[in-house]
Predicted model as a PDB file, atoms N, CA, C, CB and O in Angstrom, pLDDT in the B-factor column:
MODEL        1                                                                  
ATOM      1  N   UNK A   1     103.109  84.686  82.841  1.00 59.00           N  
ATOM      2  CA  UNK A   1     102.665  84.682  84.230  1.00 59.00           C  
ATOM      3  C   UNK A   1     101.137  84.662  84.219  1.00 59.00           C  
ATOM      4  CB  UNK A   1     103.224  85.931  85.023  1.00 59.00           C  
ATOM      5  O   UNK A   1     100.609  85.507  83.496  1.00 59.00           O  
ATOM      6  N   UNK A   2     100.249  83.741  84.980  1.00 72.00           N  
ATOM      7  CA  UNK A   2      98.836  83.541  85.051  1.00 72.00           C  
ATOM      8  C   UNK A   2      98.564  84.843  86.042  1.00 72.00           C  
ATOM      9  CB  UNK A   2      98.349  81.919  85.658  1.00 72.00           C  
ATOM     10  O   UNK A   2      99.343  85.321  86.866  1.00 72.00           O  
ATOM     11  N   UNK A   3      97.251  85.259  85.718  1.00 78.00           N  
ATOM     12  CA  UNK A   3      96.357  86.225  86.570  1.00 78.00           C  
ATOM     13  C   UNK A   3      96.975  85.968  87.539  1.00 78.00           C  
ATOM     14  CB  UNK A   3      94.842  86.102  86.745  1.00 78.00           C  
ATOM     15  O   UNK A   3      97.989  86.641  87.721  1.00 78.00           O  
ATOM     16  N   UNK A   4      96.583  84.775  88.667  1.00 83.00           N  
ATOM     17  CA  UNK A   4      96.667  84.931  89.731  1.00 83.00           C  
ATOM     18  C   UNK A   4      98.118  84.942  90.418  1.00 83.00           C  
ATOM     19  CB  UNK A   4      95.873  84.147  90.096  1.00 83.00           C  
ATOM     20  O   UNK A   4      98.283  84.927  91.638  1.00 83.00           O  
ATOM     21  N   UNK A   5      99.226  84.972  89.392  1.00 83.00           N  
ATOM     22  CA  UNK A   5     100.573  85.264  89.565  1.00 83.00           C  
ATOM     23  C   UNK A   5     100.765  86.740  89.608  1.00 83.00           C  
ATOM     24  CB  UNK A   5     101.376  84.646  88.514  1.00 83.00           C  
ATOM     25  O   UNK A   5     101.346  87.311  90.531  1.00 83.00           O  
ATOM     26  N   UNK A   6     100.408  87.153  88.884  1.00 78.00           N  
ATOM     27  CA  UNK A   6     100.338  88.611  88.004  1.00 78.00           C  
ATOM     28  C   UNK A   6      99.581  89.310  89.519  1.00 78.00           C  
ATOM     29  CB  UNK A   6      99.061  88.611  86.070  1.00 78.00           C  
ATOM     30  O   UNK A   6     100.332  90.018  90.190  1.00 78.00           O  
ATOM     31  N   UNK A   7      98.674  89.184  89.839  1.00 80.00           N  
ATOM     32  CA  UNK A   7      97.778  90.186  91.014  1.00 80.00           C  
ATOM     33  C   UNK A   7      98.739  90.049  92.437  1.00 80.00           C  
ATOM     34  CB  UNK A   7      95.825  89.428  91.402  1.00 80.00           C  
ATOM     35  O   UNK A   7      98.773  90.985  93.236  1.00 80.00           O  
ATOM     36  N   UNK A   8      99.455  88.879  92.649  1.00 88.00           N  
ATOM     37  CA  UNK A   8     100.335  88.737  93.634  1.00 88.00           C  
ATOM     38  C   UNK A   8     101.419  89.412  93.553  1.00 88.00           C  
ATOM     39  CB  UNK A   8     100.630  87.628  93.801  1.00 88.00           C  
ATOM     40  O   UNK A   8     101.796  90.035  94.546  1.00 88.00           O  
ATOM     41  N   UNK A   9     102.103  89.438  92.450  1.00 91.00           N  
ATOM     42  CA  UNK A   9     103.590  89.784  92.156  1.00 91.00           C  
ATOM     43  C   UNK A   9     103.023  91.947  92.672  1.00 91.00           C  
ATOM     44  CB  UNK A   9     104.267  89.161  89.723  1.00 91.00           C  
ATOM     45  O   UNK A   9     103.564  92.765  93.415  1.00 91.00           O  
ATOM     46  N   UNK A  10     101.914  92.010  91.893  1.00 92.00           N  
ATOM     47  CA  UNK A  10     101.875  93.271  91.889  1.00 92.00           C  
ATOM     48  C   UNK A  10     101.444  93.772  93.228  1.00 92.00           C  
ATOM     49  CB  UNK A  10     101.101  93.685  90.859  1.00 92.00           C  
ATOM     50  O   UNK A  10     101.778  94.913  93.547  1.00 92.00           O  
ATOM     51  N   UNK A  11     100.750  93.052  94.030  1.00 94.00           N  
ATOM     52  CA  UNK A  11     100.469  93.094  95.706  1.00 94.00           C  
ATOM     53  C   UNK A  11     101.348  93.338  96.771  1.00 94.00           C  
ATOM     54  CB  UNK A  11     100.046  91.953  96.144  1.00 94.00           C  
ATOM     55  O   UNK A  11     101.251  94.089  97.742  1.00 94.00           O  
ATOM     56  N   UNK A  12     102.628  92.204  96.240  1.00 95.00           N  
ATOM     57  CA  UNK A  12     104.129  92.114  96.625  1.00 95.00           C  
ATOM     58  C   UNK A  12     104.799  93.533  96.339  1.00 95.00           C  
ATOM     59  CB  UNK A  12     104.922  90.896  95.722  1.00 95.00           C  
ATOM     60  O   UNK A  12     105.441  93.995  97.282  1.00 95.00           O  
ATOM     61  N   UNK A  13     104.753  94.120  95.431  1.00 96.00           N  
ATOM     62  CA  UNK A  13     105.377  95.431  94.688  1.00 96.00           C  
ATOM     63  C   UNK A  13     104.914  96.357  95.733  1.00 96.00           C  
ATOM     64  CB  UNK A  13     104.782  95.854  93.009  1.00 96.00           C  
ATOM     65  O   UNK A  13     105.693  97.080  96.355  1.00 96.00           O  
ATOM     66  N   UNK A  14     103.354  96.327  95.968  1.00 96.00           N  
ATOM     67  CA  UNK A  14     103.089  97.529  96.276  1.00 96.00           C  
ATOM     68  C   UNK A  14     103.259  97.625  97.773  1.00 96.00           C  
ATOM     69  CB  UNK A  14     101.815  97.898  95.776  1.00 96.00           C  
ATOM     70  O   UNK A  14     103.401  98.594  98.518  1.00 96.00           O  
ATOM     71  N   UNK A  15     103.192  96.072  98.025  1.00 97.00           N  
ATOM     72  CA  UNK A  15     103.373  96.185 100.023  1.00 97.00           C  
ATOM     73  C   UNK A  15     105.065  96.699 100.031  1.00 97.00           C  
ATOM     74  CB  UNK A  15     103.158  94.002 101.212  1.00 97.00           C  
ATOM     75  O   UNK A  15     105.401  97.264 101.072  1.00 97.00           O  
ATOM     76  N   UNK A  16     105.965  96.572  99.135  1.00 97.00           N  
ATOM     77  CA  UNK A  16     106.941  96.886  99.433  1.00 97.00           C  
ATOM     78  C   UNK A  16     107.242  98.218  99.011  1.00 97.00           C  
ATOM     79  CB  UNK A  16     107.642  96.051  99.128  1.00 97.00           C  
ATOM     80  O   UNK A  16     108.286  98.736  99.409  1.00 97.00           O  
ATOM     81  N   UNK A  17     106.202  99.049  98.006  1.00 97.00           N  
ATOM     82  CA  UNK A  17     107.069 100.170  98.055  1.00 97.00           C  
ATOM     83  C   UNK A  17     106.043 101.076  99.459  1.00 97.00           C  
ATOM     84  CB  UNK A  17     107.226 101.055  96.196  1.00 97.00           C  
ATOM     85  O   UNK A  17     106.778 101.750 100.180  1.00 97.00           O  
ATOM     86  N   UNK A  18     105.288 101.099  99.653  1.00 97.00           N  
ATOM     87  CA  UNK A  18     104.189 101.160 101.012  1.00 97.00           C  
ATOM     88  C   UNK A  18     105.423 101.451 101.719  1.00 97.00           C  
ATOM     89  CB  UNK A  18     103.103  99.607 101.631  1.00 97.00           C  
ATOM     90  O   UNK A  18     105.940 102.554 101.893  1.00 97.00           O  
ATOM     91  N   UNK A  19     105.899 100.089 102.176  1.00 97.00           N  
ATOM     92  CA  UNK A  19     106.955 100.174 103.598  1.00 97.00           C  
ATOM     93  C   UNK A  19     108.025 101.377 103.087  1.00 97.00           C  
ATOM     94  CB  UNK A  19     107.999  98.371 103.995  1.00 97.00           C  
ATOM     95  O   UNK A  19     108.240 102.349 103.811  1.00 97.00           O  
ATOM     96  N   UNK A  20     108.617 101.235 101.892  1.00 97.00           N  
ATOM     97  CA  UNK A  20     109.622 102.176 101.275  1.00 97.00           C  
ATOM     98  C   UNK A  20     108.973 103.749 101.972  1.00 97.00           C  
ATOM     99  CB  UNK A  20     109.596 102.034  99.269  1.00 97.00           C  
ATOM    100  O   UNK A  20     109.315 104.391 102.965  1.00 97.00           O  
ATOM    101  N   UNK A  21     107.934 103.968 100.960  1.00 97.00           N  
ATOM    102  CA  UNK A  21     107.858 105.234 100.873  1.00 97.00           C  
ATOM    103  C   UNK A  21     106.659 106.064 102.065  1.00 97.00           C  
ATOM    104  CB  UNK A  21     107.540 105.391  99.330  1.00 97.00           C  
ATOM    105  O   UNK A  21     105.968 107.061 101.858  1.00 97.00           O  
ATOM    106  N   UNK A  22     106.745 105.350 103.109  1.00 97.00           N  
ATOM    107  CA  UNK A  22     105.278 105.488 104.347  1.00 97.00           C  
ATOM    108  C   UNK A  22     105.746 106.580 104.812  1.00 97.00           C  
ATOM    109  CB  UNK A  22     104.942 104.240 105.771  1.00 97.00           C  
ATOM    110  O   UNK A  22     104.926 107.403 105.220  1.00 97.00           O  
ATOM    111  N   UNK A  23     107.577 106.984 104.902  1.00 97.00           N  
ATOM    112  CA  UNK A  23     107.640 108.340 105.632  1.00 97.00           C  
ATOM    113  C   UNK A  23     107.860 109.386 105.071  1.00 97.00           C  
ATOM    114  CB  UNK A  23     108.445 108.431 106.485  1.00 97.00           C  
ATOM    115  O   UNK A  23     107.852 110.522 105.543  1.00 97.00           O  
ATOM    116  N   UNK A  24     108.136 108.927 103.686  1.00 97.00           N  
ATOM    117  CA  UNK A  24     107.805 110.103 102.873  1.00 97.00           C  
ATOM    118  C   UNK A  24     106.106 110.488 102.658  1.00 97.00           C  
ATOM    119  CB  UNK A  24     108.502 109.799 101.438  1.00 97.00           C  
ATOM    120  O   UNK A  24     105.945 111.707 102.608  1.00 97.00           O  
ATOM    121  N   UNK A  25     105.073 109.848 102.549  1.00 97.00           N  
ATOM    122  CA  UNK A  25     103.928 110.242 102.415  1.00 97.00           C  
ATOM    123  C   UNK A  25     103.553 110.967 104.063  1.00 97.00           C  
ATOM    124  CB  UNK A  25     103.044 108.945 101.846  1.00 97.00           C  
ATOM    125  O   UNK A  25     102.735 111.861 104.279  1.00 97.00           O  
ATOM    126  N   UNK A  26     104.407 110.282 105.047  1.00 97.00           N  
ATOM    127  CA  UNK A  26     103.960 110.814 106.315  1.00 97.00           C  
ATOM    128  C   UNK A  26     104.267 112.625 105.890  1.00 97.00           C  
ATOM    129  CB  UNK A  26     105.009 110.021 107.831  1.00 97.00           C  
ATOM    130  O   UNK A  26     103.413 113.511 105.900  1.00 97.00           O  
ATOM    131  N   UNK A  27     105.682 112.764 105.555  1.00 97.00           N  
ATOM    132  CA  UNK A  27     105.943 113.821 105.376  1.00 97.00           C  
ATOM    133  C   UNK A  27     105.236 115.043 104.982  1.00 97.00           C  
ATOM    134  CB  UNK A  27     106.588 113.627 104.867  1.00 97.00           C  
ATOM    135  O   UNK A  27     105.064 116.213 105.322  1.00 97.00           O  
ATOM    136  N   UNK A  28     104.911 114.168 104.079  1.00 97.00           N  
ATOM    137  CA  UNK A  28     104.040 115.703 103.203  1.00 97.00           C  
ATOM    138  C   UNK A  28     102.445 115.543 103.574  1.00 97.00           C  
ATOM    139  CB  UNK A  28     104.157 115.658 100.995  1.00 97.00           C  
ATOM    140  O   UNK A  28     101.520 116.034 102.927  1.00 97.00           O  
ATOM    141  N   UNK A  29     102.329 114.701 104.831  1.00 97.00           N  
ATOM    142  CA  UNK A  29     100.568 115.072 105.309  1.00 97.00           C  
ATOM    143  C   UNK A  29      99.593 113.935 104.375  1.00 97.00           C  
ATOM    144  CB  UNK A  29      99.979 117.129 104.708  1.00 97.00           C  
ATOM    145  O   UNK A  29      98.382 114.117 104.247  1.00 97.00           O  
ATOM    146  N   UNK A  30     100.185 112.958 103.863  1.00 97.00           N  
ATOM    147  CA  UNK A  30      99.269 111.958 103.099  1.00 97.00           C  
ATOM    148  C   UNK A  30      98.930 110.991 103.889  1.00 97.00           C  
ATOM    149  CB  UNK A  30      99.824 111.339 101.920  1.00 97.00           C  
ATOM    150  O   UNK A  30      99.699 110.615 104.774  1.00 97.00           O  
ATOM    151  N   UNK A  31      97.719 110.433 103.694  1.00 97.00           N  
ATOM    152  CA  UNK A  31      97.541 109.238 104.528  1.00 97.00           C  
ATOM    153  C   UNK A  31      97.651 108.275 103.492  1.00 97.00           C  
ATOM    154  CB  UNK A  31      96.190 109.134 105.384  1.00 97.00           C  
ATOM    155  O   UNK A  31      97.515 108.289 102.269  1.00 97.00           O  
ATOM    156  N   UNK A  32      97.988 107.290 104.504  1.00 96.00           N  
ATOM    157  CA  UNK A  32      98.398 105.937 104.030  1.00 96.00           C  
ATOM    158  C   UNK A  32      97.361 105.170 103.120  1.00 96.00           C  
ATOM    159  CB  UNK A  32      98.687 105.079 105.254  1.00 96.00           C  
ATOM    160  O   UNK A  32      97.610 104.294 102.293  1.00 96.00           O  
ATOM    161  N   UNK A  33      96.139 105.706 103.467  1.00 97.00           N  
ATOM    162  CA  UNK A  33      94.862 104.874 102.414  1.00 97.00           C  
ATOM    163  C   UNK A  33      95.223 105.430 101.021  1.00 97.00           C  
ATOM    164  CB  UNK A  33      92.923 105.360 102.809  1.00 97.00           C  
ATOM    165  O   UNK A  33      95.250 104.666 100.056  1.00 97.00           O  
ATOM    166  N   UNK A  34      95.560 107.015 100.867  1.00 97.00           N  
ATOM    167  CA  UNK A  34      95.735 108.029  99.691  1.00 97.00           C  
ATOM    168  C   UNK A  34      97.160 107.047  99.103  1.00 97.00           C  
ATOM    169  CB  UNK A  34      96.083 110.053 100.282  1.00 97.00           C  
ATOM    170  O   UNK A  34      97.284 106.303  98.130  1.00 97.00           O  
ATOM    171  N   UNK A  35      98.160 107.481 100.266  1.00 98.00           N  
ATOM    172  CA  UNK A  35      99.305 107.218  99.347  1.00 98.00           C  
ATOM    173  C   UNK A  35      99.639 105.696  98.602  1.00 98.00           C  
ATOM    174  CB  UNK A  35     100.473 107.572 100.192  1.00 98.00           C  
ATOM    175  O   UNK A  35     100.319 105.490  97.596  1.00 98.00           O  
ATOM    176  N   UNK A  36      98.776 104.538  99.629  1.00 97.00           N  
ATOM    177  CA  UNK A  36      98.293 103.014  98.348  1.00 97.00           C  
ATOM    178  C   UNK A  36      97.496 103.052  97.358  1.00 97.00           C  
ATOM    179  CB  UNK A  36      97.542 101.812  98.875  1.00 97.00           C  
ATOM    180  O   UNK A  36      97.408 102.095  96.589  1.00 97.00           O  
ATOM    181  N   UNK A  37      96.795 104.143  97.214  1.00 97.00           N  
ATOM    182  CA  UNK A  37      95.845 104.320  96.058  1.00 97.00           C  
ATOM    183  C   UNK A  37      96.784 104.875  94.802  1.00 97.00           C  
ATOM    184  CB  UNK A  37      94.553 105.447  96.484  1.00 97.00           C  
ATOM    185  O   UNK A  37      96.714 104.606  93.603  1.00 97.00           O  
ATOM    186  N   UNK A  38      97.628 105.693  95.479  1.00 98.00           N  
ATOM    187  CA  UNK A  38      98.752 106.184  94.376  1.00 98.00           C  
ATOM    188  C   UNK A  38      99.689 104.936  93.469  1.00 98.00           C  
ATOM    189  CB  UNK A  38      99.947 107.146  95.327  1.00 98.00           C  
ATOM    190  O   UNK A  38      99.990 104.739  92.292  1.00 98.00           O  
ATOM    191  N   UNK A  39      99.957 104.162  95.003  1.00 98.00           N  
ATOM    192  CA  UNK A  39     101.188 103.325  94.145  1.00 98.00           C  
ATOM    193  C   UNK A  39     100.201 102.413  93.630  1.00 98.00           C  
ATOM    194  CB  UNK A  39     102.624 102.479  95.072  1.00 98.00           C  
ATOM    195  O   UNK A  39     100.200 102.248  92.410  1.00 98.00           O  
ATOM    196  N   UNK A  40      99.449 101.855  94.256  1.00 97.00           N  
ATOM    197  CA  UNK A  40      98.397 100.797  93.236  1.00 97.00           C  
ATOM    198  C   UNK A  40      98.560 101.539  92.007  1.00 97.00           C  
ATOM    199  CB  UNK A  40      96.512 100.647  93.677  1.00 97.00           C  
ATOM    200  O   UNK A  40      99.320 100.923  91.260  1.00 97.00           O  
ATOM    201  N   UNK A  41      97.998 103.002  91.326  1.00 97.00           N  
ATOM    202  CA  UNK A  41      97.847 103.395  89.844  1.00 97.00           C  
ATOM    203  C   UNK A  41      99.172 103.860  89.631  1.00 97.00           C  
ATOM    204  CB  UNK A  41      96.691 104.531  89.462  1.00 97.00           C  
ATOM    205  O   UNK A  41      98.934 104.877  88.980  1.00 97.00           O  
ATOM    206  N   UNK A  42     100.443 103.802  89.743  1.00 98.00           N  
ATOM    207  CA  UNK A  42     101.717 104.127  89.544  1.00 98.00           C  
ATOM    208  C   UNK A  42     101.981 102.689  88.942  1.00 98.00           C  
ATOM    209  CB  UNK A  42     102.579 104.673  90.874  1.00 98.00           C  
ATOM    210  O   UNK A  42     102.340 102.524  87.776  1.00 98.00           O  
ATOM    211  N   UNK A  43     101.725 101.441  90.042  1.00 97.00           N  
ATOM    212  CA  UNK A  43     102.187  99.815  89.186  1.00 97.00           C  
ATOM    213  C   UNK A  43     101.695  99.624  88.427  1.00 97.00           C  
ATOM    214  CB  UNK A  43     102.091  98.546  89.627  1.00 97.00           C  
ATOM    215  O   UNK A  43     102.252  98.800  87.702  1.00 97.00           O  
ATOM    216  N   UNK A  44     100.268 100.168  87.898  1.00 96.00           N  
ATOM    217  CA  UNK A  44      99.116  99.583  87.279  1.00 96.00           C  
ATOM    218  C   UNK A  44      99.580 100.298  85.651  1.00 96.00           C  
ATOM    219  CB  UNK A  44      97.396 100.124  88.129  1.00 96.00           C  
ATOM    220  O   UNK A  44      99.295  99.773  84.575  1.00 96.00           O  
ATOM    221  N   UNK A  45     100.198 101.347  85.788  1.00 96.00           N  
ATOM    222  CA  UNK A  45     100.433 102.514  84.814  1.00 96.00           C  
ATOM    223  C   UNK A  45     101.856 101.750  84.282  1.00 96.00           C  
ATOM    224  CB  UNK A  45     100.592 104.326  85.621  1.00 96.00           C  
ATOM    225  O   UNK A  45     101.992 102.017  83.088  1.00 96.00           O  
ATOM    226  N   UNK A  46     102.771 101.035  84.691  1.00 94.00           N  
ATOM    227  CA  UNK A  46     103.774 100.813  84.060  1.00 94.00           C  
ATOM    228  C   UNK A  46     104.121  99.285  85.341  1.00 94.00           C  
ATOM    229  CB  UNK A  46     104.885 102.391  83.858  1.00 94.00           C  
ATOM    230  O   UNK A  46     104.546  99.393  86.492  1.00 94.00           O  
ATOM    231  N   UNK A  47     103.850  98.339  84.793  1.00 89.00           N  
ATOM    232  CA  UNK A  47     103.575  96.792  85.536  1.00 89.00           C  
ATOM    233  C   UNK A  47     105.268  96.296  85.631  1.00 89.00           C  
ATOM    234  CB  UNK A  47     102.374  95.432  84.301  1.00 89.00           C  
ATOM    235  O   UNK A  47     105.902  96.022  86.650  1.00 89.00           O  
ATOM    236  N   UNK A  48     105.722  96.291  84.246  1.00 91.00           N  
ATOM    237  CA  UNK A  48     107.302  95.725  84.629  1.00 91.00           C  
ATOM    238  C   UNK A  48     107.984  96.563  84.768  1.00 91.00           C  
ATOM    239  CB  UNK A  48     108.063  94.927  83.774  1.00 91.00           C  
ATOM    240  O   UNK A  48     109.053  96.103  84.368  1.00 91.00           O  
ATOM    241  N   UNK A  49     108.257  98.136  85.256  1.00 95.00           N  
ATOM    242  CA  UNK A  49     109.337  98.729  85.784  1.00 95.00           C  
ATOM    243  C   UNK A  49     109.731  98.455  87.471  1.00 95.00           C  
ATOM    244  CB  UNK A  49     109.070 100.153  85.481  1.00 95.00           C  
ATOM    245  O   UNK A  49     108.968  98.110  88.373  1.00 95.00           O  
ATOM    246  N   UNK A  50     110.881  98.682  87.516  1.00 95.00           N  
ATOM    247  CA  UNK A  50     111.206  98.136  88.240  1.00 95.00           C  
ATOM    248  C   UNK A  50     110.913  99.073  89.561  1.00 95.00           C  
ATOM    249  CB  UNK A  50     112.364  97.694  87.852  1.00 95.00           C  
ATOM    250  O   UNK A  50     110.139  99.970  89.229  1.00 95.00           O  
ATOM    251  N   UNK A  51     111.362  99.180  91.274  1.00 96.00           N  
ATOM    252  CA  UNK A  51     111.010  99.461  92.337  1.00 96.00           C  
ATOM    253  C   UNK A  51     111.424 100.978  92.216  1.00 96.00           C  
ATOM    254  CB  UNK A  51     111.546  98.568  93.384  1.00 96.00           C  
ATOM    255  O   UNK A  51     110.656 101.814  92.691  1.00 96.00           O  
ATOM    256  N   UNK A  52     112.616 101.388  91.595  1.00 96.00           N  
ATOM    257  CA  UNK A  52     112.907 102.242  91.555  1.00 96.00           C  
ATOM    258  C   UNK A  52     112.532 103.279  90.628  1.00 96.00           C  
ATOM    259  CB  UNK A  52     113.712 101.999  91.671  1.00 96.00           C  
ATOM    260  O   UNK A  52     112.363 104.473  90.879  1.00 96.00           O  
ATOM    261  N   UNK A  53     112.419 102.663  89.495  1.00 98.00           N  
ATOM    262  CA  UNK A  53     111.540 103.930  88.703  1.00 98.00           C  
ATOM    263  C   UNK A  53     109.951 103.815  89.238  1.00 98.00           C  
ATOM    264  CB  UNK A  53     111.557 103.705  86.731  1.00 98.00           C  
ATOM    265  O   UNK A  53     109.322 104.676  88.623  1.00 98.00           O  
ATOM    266  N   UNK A  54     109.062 103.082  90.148  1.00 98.00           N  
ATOM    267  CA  UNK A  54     108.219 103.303  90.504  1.00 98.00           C  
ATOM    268  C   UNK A  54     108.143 103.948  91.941  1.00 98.00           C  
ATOM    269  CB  UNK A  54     107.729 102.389  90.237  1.00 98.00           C  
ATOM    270  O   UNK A  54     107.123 104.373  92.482  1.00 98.00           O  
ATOM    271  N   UNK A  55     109.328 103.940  92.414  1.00 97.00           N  
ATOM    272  CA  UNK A  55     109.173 104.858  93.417  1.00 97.00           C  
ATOM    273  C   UNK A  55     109.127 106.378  93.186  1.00 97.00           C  
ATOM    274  CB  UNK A  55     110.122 104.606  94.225  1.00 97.00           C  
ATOM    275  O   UNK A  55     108.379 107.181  93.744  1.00 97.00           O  
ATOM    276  N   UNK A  56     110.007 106.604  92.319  1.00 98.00           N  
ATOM    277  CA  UNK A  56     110.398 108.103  91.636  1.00 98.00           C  
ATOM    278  C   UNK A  56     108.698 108.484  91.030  1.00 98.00           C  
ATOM    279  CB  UNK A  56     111.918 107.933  90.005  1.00 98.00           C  
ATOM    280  O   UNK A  56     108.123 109.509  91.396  1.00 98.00           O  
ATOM    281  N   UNK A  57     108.257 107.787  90.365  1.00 98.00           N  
ATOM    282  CA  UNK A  57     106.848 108.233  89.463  1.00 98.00           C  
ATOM    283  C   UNK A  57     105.652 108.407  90.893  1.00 98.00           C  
ATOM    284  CB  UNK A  57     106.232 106.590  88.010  1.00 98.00           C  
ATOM    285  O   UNK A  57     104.728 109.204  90.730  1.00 98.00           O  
ATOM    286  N   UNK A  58     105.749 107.600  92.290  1.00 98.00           N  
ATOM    287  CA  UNK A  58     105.277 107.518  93.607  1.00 98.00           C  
ATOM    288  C   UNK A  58     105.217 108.955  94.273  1.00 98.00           C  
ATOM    289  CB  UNK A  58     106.176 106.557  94.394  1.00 98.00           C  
ATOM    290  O   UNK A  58     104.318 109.752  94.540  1.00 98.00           O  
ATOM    291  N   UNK A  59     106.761 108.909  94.433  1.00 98.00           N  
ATOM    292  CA  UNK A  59     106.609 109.975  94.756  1.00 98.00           C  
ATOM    293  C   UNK A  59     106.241 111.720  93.428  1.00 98.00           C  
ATOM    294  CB  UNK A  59     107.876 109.824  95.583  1.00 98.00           C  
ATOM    295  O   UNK A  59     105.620 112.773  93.574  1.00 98.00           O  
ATOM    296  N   UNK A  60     106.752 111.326  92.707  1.00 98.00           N  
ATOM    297  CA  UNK A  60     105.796 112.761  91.738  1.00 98.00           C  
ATOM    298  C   UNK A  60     104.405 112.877  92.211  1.00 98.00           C  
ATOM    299  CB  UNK A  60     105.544 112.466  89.835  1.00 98.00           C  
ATOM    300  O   UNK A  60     103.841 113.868  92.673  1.00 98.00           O  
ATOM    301  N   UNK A  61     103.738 111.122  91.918  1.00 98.00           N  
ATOM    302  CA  UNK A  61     101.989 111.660  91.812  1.00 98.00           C  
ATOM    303  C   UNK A  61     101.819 111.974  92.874  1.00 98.00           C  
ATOM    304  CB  UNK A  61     100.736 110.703  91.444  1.00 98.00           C  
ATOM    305  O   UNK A  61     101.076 112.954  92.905  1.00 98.00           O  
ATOM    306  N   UNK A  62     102.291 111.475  94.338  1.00 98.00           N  
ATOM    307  CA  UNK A  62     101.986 112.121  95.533  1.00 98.00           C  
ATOM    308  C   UNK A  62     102.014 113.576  95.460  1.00 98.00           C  
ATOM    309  CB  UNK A  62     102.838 111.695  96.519  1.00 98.00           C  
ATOM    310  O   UNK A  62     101.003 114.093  95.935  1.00 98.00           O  
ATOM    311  N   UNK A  63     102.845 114.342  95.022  1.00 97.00           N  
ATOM    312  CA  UNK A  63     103.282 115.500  95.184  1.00 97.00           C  
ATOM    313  C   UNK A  63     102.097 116.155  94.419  1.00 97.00           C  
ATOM    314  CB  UNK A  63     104.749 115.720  94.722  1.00 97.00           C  
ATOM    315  O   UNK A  63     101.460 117.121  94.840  1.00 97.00           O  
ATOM    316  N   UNK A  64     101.817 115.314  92.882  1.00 97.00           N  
ATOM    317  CA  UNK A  64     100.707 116.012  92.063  1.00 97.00           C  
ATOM    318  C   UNK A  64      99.204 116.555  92.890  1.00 97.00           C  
ATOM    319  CB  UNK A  64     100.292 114.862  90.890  1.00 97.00           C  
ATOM    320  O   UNK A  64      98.405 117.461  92.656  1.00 97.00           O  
ATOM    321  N   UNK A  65      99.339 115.144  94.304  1.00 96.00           N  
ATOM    322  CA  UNK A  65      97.906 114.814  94.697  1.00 96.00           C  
ATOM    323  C   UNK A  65      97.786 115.958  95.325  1.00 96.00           C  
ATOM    324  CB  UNK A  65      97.539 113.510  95.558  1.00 96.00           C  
ATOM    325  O   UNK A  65      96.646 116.417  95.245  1.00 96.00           O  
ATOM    326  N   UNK A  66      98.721 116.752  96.072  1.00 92.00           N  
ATOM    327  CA  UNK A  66      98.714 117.620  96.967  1.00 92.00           C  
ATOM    328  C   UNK A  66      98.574 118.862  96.620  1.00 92.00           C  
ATOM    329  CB  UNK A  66      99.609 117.517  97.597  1.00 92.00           C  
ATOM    330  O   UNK A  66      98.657 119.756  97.463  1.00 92.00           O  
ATOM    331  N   UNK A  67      98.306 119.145  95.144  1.00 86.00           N  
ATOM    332  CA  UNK A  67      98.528 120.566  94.774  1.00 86.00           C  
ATOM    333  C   UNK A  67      97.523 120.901  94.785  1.00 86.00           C  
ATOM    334  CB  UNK A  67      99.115 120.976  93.683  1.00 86.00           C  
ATOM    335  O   UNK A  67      97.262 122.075  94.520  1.00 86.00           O  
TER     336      UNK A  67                                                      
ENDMDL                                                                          
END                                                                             
């Protein structure tokens, strides 16, 4: 996959786990700028897992961010 495949696919990932996980970050008092900064370094940390083990690792670091 070329760069400019690669920065899309991962753009795509993150707008979708965003929509996934927006009411869980609502939940616990995160804002939405915080909780894309998370999943941006959650995809960035492990690129080919899939939606679901990056949601699970999403929501941990959120939880980490808050302590």
């Amino acid at each position: 996959m070329s760069e400019p495949e690669a920065d899309l696919d991962r753009e795509a990932t993150a707008n979708r786990l965003m929509q996934r996980l927006s009411g869980f970050a609502q939940g616990i008092g995160m804002s939405g700028t915080d909780a894309r900064q998370i999943i941006g370094r959650v995809i960035a940390s492990d690129p080919s897992a899939g939606d679901g083990e990056l949601m699970a690792k999403a929501r941990t670091w959120m939880l980490i961010a808050l302590g």
